[in-house]
C-alpha positions as CSV (number, residue, x, y, z in Angstrom):
1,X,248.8,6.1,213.6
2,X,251.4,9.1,212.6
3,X,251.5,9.6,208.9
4,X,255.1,9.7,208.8
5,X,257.7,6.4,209.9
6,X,258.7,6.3,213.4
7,X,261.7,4.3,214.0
8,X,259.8,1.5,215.1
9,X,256.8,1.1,212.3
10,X,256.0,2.6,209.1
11,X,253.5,5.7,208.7
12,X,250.5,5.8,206.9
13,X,251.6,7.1,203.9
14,X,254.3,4.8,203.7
15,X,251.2,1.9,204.5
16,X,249.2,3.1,202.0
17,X,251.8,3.2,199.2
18,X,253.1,-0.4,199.9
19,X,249.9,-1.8,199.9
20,X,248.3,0.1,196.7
21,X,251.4,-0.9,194.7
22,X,251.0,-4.7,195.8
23,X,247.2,-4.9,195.0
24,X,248.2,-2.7,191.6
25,X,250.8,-5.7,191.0
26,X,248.6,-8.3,191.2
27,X,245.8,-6.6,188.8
28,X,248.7,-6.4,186.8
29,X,250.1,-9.6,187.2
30,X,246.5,-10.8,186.4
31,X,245.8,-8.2,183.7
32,X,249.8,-9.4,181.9
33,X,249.3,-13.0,182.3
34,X,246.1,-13.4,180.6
35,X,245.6,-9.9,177.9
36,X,247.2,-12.2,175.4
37,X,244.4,-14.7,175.2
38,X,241.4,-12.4,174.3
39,X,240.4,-12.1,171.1
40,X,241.4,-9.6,168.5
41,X,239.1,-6.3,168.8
42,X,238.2,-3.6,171.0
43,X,238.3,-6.0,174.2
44,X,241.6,-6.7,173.9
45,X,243.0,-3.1,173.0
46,X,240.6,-2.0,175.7
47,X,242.7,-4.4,178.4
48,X,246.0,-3.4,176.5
49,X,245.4,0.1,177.3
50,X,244.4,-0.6,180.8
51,X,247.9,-2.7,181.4
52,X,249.7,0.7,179.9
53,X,247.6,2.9,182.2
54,X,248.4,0.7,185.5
55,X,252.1,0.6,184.7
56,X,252.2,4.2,184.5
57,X,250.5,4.4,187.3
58,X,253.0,2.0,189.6
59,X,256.1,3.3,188.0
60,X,254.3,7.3,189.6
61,X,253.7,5.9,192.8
62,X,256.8,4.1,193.1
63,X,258.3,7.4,192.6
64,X,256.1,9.0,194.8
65,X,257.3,6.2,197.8
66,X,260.7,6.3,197.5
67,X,260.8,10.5,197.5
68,X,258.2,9.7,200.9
69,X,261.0,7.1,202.0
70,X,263.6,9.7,201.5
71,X,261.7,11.9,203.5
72,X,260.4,10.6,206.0
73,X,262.9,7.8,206.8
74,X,262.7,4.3,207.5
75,X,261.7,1.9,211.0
76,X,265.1,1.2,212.4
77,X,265.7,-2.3,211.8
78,X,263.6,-5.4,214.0
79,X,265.2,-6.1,217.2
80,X,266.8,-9.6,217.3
81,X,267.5,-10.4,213.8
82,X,271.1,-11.5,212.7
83,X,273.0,-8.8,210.8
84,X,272.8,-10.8,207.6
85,X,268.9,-10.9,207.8
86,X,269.1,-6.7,207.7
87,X,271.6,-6.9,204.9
88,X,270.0,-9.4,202.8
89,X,266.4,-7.7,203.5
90,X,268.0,-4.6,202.4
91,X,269.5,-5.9,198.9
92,X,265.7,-7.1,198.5
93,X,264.1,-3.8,198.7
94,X,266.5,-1.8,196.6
95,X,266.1,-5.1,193.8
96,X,262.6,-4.8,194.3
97,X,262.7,-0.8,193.8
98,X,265.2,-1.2,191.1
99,X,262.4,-3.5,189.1
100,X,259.1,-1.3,190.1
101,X,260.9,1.4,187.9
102,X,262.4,-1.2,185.4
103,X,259.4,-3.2,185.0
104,X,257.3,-0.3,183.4
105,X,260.1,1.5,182.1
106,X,260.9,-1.4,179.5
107,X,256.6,-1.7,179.2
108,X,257.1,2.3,178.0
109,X,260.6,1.2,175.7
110,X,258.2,-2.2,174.2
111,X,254.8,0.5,173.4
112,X,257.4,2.9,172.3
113,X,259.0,0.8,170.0
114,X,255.9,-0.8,168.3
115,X,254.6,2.4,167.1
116,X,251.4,2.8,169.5
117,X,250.4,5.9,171.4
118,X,250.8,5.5,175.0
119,X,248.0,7.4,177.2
120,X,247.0,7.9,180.7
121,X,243.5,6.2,181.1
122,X,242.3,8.8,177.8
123,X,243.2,12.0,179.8
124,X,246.3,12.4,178.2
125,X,249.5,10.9,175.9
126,X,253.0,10.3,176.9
127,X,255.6,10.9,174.7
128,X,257.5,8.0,172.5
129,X,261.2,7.6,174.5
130,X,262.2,5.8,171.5
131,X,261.9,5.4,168.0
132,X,259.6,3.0,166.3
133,X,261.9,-0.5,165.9
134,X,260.7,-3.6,165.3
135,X,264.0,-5.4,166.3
136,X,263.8,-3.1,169.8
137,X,260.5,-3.9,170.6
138,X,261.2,-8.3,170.4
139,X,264.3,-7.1,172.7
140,X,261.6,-5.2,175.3
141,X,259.4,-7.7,174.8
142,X,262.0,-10.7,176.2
143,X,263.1,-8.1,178.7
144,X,259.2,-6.8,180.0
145,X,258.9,-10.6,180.3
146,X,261.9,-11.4,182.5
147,X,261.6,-8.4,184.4
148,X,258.1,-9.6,185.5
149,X,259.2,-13.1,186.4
150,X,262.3,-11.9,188.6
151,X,259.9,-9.2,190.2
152,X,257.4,-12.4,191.1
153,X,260.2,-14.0,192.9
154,X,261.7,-11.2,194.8
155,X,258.0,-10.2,195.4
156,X,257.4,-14.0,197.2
157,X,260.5,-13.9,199.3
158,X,259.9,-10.5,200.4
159,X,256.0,-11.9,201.5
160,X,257.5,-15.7,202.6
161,X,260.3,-13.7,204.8
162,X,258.0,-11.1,206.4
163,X,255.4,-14.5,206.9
164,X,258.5,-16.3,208.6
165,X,259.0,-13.4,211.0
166,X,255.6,-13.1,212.1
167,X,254.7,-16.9,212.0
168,X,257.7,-18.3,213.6
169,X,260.4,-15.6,214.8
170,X,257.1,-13.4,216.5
171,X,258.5,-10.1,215.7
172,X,257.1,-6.7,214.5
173,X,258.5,-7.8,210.6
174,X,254.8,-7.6,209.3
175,X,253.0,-6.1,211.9
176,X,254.6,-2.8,211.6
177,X,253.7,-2.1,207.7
178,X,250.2,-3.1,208.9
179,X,248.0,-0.8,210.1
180,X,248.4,-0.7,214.1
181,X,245.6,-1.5,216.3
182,X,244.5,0.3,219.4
183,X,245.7,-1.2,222.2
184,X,243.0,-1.9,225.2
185,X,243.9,-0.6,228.7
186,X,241.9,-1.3,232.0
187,X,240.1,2.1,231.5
188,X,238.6,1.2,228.4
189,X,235.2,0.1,228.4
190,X,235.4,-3.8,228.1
191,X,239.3,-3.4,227.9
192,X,241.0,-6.6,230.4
């Protein structure tokens, strides 16, 4: 596997991002949908600052993909499918994009805004980007929320559409942000 894209299949790096932001998503997810319900005390500010720590985290290596993407290109697009399919697909990754910065953007506008100190696992603190305001952080709160839910649905069409391709259409959709397997030729012991 080449660690940069090839105009038929993504590189390793480009592997390795997409699929350590989706498992960080759904920690997230998990870690979003449930910190509410724990009891007041150091559990819960122990979780809270885990949430902040992951978010900075995706919104770094989100970065960190799309400078790789402008880099190293993208796979031309899969062989076959209708023009509107590219377009569409392409509108859903720069939405998706466009929410991977949002999403932890309005997290960093909701901590900023209640007052708390935002750090990085304990190693180190980010700055406030804006003042304490209790009326701003209800308005990042609604907005943290809504940004998650419309992330959750681009997220399953983006996972229902690349299941469709490879389930039903048989292209390279999924299989080429998967890792690629060695192909067996006759010379290979136990190859056919």
């Amino acid at each position: 596997m080449t660690i940069k894209n090839t105009p038929e299949r993504w590189g390793a790096v480009s592997q390795s991002l997409h699929w350590l932001i989706v498992l960080l998503i759904a920690v997230m997810a998990a870690i979003g949908l449930t910190m509410e319900d724990f009891a007041n005390g150091p559990d819960k500010i122990r979780i809270y600052a885990l949430h902040k720590s992951l978010g900075i985290t995706i919104l770094a290596l989100v970065a960190l993909r799309l400078l790789w993407r402008l880099y190293a290109g993208a796979p031309k697009p899969v062989p076959g499918a209708p023009d509107w399919q590219h377009r569409l697909a392409g509108l859903t990754h720069l939405a998706i994009y466009a929410l991977l910065f949002a999403l932890p953007l309005s997290g960093w506008v909701l901590n900023s805004a209640s007052g708390f100190p935002l750090q990085w696992f304990g190693l180190f603190n980010l700055p406030h980007i804006v003042e304490r305001s209790h009326d701003l952080h209800e308005v990042a709160e609604e907005v943290h929320e809504l940004l998650f839910w419309a992330l959750m649905l681009l997220v399953a069409l983006h996972a229902a559409a690349a299941f469709y391709h490879h389930l039903f259409v048989g292209d390279d959709t999924l299989r080429r942000m998967l890792p690629a397997r060695r192909r067996s030729t006759a010379g290979d012991a136990g190859g056919d």
